[in-house]
N, C-alpha and C positions, 0 to 999 in steps of 0.2 A: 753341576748342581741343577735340578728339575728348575723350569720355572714354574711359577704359579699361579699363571693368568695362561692365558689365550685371547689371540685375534684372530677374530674369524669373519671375513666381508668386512673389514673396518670396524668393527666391534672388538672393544676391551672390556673382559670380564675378568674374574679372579675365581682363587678357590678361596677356601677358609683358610682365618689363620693371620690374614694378612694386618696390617696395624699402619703403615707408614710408605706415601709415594718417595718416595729418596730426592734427591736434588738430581735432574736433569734426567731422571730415569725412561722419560718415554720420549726424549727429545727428538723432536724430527720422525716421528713412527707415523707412520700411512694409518692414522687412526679417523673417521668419523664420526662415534660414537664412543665416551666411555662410561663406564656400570661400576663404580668404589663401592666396595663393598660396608658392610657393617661391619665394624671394630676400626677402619681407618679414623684414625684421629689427626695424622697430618701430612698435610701437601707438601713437600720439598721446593725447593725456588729451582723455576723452571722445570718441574716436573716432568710437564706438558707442554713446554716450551717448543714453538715450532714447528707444533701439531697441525700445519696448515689447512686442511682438510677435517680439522673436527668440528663438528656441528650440535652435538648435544654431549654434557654428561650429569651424570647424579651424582649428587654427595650423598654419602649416608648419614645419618640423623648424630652418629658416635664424631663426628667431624669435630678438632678442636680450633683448628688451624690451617689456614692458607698462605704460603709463602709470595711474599710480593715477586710479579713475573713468572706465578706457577704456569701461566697459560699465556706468556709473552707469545707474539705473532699469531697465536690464531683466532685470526680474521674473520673467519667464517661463520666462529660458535655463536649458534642461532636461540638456542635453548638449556636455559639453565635449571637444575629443577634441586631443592633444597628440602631432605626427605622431613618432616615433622617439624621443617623450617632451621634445622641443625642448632639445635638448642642449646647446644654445649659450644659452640662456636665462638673462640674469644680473639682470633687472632686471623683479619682477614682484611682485605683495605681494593680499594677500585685500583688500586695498579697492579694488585693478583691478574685483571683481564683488559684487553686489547681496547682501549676507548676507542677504536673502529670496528669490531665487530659487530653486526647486527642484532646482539643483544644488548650491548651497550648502548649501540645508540636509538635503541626501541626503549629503555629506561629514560635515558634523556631527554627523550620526547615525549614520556609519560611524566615528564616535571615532577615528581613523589619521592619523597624519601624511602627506601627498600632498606628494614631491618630483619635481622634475623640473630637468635641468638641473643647474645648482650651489644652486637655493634648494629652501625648503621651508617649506611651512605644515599648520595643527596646526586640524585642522578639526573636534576634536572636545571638549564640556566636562565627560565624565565620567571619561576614564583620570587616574591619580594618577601615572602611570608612564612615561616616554618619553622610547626611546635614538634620538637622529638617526642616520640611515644615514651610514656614513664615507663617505668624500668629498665630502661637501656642503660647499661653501663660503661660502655667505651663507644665515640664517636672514631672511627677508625681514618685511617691516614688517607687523605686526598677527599676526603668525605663532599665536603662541602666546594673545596676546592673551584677557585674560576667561576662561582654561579654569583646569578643577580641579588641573591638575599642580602633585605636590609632589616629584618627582624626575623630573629631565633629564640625560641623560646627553650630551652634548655630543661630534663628533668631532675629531679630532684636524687633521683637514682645514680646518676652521671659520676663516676669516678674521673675517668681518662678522655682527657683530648689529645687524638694522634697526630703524630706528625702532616703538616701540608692541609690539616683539617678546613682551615677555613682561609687558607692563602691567595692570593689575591680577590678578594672578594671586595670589590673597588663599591661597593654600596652600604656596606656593613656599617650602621655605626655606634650603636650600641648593644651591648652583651652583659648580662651579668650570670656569671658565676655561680654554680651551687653548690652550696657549702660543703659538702661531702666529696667535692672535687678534691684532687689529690695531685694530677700531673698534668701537666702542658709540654704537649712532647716538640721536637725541633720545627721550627717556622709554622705552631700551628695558626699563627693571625698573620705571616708575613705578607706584607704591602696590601695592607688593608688599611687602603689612603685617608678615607672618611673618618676611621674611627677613633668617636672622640669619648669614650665612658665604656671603662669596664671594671664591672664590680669582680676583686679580687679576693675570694673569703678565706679568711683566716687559718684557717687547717688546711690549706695547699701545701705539698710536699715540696714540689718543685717546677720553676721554669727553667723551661732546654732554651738551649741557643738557637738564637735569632725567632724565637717565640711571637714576636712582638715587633719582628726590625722590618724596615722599609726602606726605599728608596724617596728621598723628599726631591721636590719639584725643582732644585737646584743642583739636583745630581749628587748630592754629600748623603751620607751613610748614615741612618740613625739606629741603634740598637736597640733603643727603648724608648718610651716616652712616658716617665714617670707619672706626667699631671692626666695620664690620659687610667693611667689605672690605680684608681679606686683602694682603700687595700691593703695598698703592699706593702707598706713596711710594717703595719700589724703582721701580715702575715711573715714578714723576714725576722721579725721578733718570737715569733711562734716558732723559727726554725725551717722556713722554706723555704728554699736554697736556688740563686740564679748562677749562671752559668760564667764561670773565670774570664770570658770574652766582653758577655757583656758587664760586668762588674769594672773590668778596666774600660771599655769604650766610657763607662759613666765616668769615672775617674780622668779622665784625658778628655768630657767633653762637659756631660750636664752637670758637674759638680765643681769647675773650674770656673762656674757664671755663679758670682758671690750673691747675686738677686734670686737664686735658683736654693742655695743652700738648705735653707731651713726647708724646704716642702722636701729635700731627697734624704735630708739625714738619716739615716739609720740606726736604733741605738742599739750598744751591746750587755747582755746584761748578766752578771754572775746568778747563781746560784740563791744568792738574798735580794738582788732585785738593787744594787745599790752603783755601780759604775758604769756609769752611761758615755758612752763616746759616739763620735761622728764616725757615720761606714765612708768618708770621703779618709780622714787622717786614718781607719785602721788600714785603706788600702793602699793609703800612702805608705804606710808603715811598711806593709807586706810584700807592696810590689816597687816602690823607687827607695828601699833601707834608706830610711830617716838619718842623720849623725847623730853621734849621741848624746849633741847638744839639743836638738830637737825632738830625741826621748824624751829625756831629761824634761823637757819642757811640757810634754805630756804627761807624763807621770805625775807629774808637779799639778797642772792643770787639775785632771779627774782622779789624782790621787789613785794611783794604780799601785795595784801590788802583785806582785811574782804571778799569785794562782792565777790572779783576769789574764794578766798577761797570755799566761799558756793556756786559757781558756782561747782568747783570741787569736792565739799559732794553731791551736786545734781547728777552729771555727775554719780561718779560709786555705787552711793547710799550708805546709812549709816551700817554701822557695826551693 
């Protein structure tokens, strides 16, 4: 089968036609320059993995997506160039490229957040201070990652906070949340020591695991720290869903301190708005089976009947 590019003096160029780099496709190729044409929409993991020797390439404006490690190991790449700023671009995060490369660490040293697209990353680890441009819609994975900030202004556009987004970010200590947020994807605040307030708004879809978890100064594991976010059980009533890991760590830790109960309750509610229960007993329920003298006791309690019940085997799924 023909190929459809050419290298020529380290130059990668293509013909028409082409739509997608594959995973590992150019890995290790004696490339210093590549030219993606228009109509590529997306980068494979590892692409350009390897590329040791590459120094510049273009994305085309049609660009959707970069795969994390599309440009693992090369070191070199000096110039990056983003045609019309790849405006369809939804799917791209700072581990796509080498944080030793001399373009990485010429962003880093320009301290400024570099968005393009609907994402955006935070390339630098001295500012204290930083408003996202509005309209941005996804803060992408490792964004903020490791820097100094201790005020984020967040816009109102903001759906997705990606994984790693703002992890260890040891100065961080307040954030609120815009309401049109939707997802907090895996460890995006993790061991972010400082932080003591974050507004949670109500139409969140979901927290990923270890979102929110840290290491505390005694070496013990915390998954979450409820009094710290603002929120949440509005928004767990609304239907925003945490992760089976940290639902039991809360069950096995902040919900077993009977001084602690009432601020983590969580209530459940049918359909008419009328049986309320503790999310400590239904995880009891779900995950250590209660006997059935201690159904029995709940049932009794909040007067449960059959439908909540299978309302509540739906809600945190079956064993």
């Amino acid at each position: 089968m023909a190929k459809d590019y050419s290298i020529i003096d380290g130059v990668l160029t293509f013909s028409e036609g082409r739509t997608e780099i594959k995973n590992n496709e150019f890995y290790n190729k004696k490339l210093t320059k590549a030219i993606i044409p228009e109509g590529v929409t997306k980068i494979g993991y590892w692409g350009f993995g390897g590329c040791k020797d590459l120094e510049e390439v273009v994305f085309p404006s049609t660009l959707v997506s970069i795969s994390d490690e599309a440009f693992a190991l090369c070191c070199n790449l000096k110039v990056v160039v983003f045609t019309d700023g790849c405006p369809k671009l939804k799917e791209a995060s700072i581990l796509s490229f080498p944080a030793q490369s001399p373009w990485m660490m010429q962003l880093r040293e320009s301290r400024d957040p570099v968005s393009f697209g609907s994402l955006l990353f935070f390339c630098g680890k001295g500012a204290s201070s930083v408003a996202v441009p509005n309209g941005i819609k996804t803060i992408c994975a490792g964004a903020f990652a490791e820097s100094g900030v201790v005020d984020v202004k967040l816009p109102d556009s903001l759906e997705t906070i990606g994984k790693s987004a703002f992890s260890n970010c040891k100065e961080l200590k307040e954030i609120c949340l815009p309401e049109k947020l939707k997802t907090i994807e895996k460890a995006a605040f993790f061991n972010c020591d400082k932080l003591e307030r974050v507004h949670i708004p109500v139409n969140l879809k979901s927290i990923d695991e270890d979102a929110f978890a840290r290491w505390l100064p005694d070496k013990s594991w915390q998954a979450i720290n409820v009094n710290v976010l603002e929120g949440l059980i509005p928004a767990m009533l609304n239907g925003c869903k945490l992760d089976n890991k940290t639902l039991l760590w809360l069950l096995e830790n902040e919900w077993n301190n009977e001084t602690s109960i009432e601020n983590v309750a969580v209530v459940y509610l049918t359909q008419r708005g009328k049986a309320v229960l503790n999310t400590a007993e239904l995880l009891l329920w779900r995950y250590k089976e209660l006997s059935a003298a201690a159904m029995n006791e709940l049932r009794e309690k909040y007067q449960l009947k059959p439908a909540v019940e299978k309302k509540i085997e739906e809600y945190f799924g079956k064993a």
